[in-house]
C-alpha positions in Angstrom: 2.9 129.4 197.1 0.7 126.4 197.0 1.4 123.1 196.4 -0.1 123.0 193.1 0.6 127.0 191.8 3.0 125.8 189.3 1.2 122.9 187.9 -1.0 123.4 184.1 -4.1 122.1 185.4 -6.0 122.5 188.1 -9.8 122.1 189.3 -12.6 125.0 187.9 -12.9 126.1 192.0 -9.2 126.5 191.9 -9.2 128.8 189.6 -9.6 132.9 189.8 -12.1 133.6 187.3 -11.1 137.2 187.6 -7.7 137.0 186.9 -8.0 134.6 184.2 -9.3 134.6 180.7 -11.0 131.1 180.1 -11.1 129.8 176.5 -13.0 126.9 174.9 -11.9 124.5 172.6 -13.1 121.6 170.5 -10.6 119.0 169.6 -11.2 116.0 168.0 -7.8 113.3 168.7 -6.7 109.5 168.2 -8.1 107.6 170.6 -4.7 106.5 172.1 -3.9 110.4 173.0 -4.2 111.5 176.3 -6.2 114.8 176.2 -5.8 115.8 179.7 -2.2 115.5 179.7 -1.9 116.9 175.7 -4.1 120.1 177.3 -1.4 120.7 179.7 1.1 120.4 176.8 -0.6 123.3 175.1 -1.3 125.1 178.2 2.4 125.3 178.8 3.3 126.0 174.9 1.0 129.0 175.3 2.5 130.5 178.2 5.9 130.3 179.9 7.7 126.7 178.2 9.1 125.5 175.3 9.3 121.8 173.6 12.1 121.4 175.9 12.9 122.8 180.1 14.7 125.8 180.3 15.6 127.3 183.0 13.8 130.7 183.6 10.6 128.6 184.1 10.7 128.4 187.3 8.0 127.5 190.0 7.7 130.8 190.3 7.1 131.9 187.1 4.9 129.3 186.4 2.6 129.9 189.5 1.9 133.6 187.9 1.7 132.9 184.2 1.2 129.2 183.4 -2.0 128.1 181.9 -4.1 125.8 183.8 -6.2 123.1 181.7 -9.3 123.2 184.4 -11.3 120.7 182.1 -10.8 117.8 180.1 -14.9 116.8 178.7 -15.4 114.1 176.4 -18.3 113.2 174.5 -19.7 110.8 174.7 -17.9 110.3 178.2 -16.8 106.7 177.6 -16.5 105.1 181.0 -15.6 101.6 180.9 -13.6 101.5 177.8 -14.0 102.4 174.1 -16.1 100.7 171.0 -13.7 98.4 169.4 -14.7 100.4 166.0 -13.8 104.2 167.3 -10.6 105.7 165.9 -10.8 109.1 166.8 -12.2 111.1 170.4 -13.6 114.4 170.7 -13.2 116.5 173.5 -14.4 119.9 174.8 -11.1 121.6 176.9 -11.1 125.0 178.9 -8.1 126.1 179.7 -7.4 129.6 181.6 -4.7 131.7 180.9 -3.7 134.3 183.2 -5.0 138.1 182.6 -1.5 139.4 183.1 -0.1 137.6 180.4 -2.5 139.5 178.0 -3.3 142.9 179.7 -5.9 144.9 177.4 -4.4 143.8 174.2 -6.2 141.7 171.8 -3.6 140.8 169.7 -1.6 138.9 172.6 -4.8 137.6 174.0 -5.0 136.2 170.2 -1.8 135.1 170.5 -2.2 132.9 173.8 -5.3 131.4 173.1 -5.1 130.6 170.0 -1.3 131.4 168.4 1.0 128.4 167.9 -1.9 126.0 168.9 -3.8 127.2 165.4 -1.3 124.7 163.7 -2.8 121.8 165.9 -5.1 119.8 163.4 -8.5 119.8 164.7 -8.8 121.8 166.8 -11.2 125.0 167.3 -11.4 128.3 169.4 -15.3 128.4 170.5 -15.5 130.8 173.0 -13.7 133.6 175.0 -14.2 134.6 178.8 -13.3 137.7 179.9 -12.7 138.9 183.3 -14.3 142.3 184.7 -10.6 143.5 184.9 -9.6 143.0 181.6 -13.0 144.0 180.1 -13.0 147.6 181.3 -9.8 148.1 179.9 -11.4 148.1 176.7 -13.5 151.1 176.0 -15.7 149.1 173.2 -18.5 151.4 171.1 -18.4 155.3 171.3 -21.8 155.7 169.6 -23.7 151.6 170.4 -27.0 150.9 169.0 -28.6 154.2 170.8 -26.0 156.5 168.9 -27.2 155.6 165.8 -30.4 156.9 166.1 -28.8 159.9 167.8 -27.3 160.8 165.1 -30.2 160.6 162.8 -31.9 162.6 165.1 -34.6 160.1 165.2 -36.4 158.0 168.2 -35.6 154.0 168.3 -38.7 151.7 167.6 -38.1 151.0 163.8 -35.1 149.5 162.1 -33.0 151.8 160.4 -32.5 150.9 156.9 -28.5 150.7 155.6 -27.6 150.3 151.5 -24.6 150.0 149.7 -24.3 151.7 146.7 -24.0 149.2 144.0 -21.6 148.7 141.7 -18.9 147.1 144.3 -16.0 149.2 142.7 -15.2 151.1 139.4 -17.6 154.0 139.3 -16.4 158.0 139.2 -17.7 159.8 141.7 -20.6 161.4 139.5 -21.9 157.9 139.7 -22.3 157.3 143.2 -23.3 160.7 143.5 -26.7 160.1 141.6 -27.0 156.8 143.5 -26.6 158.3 146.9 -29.0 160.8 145.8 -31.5 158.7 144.5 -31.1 156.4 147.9 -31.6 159.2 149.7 -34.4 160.2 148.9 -36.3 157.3 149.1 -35.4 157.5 152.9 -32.6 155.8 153.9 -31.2 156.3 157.0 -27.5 154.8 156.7 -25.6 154.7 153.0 -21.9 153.2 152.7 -19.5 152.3 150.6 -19.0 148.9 149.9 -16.2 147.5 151.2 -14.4 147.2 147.6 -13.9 150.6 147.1 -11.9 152.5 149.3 -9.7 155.9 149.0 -8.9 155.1 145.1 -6.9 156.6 142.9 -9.9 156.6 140.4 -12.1 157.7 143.4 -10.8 160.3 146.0 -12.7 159.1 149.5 -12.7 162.5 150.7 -13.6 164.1 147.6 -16.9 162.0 148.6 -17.4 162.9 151.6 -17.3 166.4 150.2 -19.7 165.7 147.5 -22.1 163.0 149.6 -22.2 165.4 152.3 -23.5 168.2 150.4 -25.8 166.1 149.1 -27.2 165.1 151.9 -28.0 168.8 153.6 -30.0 168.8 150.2 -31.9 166.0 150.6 -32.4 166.9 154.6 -34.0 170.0 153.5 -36.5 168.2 151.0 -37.1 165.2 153.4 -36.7 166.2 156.5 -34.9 162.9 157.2 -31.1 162.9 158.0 -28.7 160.6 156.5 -25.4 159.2 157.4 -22.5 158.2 155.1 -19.9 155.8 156.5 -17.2 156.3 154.0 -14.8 153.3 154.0 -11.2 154.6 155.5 -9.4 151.1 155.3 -6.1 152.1 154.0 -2.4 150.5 154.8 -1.3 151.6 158.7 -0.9 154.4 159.2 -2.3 156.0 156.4 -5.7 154.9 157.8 -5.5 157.2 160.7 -5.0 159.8 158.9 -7.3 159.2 155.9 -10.0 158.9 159.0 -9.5 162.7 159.8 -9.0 164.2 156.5 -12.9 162.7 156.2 -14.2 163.9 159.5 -12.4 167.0 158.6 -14.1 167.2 155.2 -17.7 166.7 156.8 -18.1 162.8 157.3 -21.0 161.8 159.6 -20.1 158.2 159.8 -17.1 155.5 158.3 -16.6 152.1 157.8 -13.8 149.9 157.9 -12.7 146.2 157.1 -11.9 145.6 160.6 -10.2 141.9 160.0 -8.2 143.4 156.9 -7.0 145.7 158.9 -7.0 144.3 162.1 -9.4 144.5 165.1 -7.4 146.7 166.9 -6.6 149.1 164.0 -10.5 149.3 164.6 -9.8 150.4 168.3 -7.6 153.2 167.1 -10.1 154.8 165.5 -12.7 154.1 168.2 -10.7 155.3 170.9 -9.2 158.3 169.1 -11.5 162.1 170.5 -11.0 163.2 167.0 -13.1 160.1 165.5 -16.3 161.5 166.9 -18.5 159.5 164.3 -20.2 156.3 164.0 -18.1 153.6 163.4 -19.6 150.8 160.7 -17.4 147.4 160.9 -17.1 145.4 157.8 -16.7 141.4 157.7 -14.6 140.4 154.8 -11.9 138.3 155.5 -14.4 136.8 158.2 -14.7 133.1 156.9 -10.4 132.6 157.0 -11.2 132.6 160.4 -14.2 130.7 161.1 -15.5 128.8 157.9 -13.6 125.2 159.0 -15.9 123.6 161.6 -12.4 122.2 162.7 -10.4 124.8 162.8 -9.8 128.3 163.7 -11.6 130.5 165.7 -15.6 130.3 165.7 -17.8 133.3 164.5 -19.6 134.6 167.7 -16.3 135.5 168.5 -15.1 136.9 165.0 -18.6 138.9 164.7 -19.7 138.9 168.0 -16.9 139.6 170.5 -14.0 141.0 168.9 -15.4 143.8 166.9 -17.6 144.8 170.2 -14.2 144.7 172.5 -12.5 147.4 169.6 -15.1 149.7 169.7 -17.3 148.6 166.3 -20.7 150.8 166.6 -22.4 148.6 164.0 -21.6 145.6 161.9 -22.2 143.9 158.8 -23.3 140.4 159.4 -24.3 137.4 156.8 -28.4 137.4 157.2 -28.6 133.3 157.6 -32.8 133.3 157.1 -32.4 134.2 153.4 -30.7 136.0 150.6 -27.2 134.8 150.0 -26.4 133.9 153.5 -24.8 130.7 153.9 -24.5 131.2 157.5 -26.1 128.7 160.1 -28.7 130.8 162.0 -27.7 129.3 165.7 -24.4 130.9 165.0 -25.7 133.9 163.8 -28.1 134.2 167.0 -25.1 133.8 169.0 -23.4 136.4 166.9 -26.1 138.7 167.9 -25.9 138.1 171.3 -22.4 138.5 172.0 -23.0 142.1 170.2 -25.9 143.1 171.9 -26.1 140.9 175.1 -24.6 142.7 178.5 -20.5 142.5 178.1 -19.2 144.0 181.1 -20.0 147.9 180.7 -19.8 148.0 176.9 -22.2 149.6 175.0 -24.0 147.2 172.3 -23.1 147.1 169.0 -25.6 147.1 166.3 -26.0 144.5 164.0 -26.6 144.9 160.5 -27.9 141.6 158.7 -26.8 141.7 155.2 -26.4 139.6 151.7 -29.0 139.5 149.2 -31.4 140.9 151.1 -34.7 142.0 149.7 -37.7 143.6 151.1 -39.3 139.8 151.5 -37.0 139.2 154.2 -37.9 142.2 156.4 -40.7 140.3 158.3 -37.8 137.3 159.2 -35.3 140.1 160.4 -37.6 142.4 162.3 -39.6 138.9 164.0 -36.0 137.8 164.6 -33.7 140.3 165.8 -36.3 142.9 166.8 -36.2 146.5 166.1 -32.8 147.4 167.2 -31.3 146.4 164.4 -29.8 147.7 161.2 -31.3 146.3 157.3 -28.4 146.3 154.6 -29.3 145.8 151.4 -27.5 146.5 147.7 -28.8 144.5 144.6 -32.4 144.5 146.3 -32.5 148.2 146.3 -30.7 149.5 143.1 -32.0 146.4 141.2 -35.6 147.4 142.0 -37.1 147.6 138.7 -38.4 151.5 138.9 -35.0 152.2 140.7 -32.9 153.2 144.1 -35.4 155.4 144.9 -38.7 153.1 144.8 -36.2 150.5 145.9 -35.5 152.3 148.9 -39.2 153.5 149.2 -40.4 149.3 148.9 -38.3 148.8 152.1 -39.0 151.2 154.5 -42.9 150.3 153.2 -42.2 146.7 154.2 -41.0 147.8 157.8 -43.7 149.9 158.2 -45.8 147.2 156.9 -44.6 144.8 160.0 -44.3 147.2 162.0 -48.0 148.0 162.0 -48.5 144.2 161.6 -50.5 144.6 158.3 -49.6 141.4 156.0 -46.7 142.7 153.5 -48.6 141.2 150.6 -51.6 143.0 151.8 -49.5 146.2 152.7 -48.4 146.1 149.2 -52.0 146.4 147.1 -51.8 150.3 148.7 -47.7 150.8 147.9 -46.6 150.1 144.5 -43.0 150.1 145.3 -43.2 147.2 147.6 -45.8 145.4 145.2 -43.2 145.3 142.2 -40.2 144.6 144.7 -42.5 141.6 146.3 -43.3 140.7 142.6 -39.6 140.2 141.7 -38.0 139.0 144.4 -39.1 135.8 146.6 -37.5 134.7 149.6 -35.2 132.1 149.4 -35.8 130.9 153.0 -38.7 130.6 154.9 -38.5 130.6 158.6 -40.8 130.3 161.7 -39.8 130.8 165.3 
């Protein structure tokens, strides 16, 4: 053992990079405090001490699991003293925690990065690095962005179009039977249950499967166009699990789940489960607990990006930040994207699915944005439409074709009536040029 094994910092070259996981943090402190030596505070709280020495930490327990703070980066980096007016410092600190102290499981690689330390004021999770090791323990996406289209039995090169039958909650199931129907129809690829109803007493899940599915061999013989239902399985543990397979047994083609309600790695069940053998659509709620403080918590290309990718999300459901209701920066939506769709060791991508008060005016945004592998959700801007879910439908998959082709959408629209009356009503609430 070297000199410096048991000690909670050490230089970036001293460290193993593929025995560690390396997390990012903002902190923002009183300008008295003493980062470097507060980092090795945490980095010890995190990992094998206590407030006071005990004594099972030993040298050598600490040379295999302590945390090492390997750097302290202020800014600005004051260098020959401090403004006279400054109260408070902020700092950027990496600290790497040792892969054996978290294995493949999320929620203890939660728990050391970002556990106890969460109660520290100011202070922020930005980023997560993950070893080779540790990242092919995680199997990640069955399906990705390619299964998708797989399943649809359709070739990649257009955006597939996702909606969510609208109202949130409350209807019988002759009601969202019409509305998938209608939806259908007017050619979209992906329909799901919003993430407010669920398996309901007043609405059987798997009665809807039953009843979507056979509605959708129906429309596949009219259309020629294949459709997939993800049918939202959230449900208390362990009910979920087997809610999941009374659906696949009843037909589904695709589900959905509220993976932080649930928990990421209740997510991972049903990814890694043979018997799962569907698409798996992740929903956000829950997401902005997590992220919405800029000085606290842990930051969204992590809660969107990495985490859902890691348990095995094939597709997500992301707030669009060029338009609609989105309220979401677009950096940190770009950098969503990425850690989705970006190489992540050998995990297949994940496939996002911008959503939010999106109307066919924001098509041109997401396609020019995100490209063509991605996934269009829309709700209120289909069954809103003012001829109904089927032109709604119908003046969306016009406006990607429109872009696609790269005819004008207002231009596009003189020959496509649906689009026309859907450009009529709705405006975009954000305009945005790259």
């Amino acid at each position: 053992m070297n000199a410096f094994a048991d000690k909670p910092i050490a230089l970036p070259e001293g460290i193993d990079m593929e025995n560690h996981v390396i997390a990012t943090y903002w902190v923002q402190a009183d300008k008295t405090m003493d980062m470097s030596l507060m980092g090795q505070i945490l980095a010890i709280e995190q990992t094998t001490g206590t407030w006071v020495p005990v004594p099972g930490e030993t040298p050598e327990v600490r040379a295999n699991h302590v945390a090492k703070v390997m750097g302290v980066y202020e800014a600005p980096f004051y260098e020959y003293g401090l403004p006279d007016d400054i109260k408070n410092r902020q700092y950027i600190i990496q600290i790497a925690f040792p892969s054996a102290n978290v294995e493949d499981q999320l929620p203890m690689l939660l728990t050391a990065t970002i556990g106890n330390i969460s109660l520290v004021p100011n202070f922020k999770l930005l980023d997560l690095r993950m070893p080779k090791a540790t990242l092919d323990q995680y199997q990640g996406p069955s399906f990705g962005i390619d299964g998708w289209y797989k399943e649809l039995g359709i070739e990649k090169g257009r955006p597939l179009l996702n909606n969510m039958i609208k109202p949130c909650s409350g209807y019988p199931l002759e009601v969202g039977a019409r509305l998938f129907r209608d939806v259908a129809m007017g050619g979209c690829d992906v329909i799901k249950d919003d993430e407010l109803i669920a398996n309901m007493r007043y609405n059987d899940a798997v009665e809807r499967v039953k009843t979507y599915m056979g509605i959708e061999r129906q429309v596949y013989e009219e259309t020629g166009e294949h459709t997939l239902y993800t049918v939202n399985v959230t449900d208390r543990l362990p009910r979920m699990f087997d809610l999941a397979k009374r659906c696949i047994d009843a037909g589904a083609n695709a589900m959905m789940v509220n993976y932080l309600a649930v928990g990421p790695e209740a997510m991972r069940g049903l990814a890694e489960d043979p018997a799962i053998n569907v698409p798996i659509l992740a929903h956000m709620d829950v997401a902005g607990v997590y992220f919405m403080s800029p000085c606290q918590g842990i930051s969204s290309p992590i809660v969107f990006g990495k985490f859902p990718r890691l348990c095995g999300a094939d597709g997500i459901v992301l707030p669009f930040a060029l338009g609609g209701k989105g309220i979401y920066m677009h950096e940190r939506f770009m950098a969503s994207v990425r850690n989705l769709t970006y190489p992540f060791g050998n995990l297949k991508p994940t496939l996002p699915m911008p959503s939010g008060g999106i109307t066919p005016a924001n098509v041109p945004d997401i396609i020019n944005t995100l490209g063509k592998d991605v996934m269009i959700g829309s709700g209120g801007g289909i069954h809103a439409h003012p001829k109904g879910p089927t032109a709604g439908t119908k003046a969306f998959r016009q406006a990607i074709d429109a872009v696609l082709t790269g005819i004008p959408m207002e231009q596009y629209s003189q020959e496509h009536e649906e689009l026309g009356i859907a450009l009529g009503t709705w405006k975009k609430k954000t305009e945005f040029k790259m």
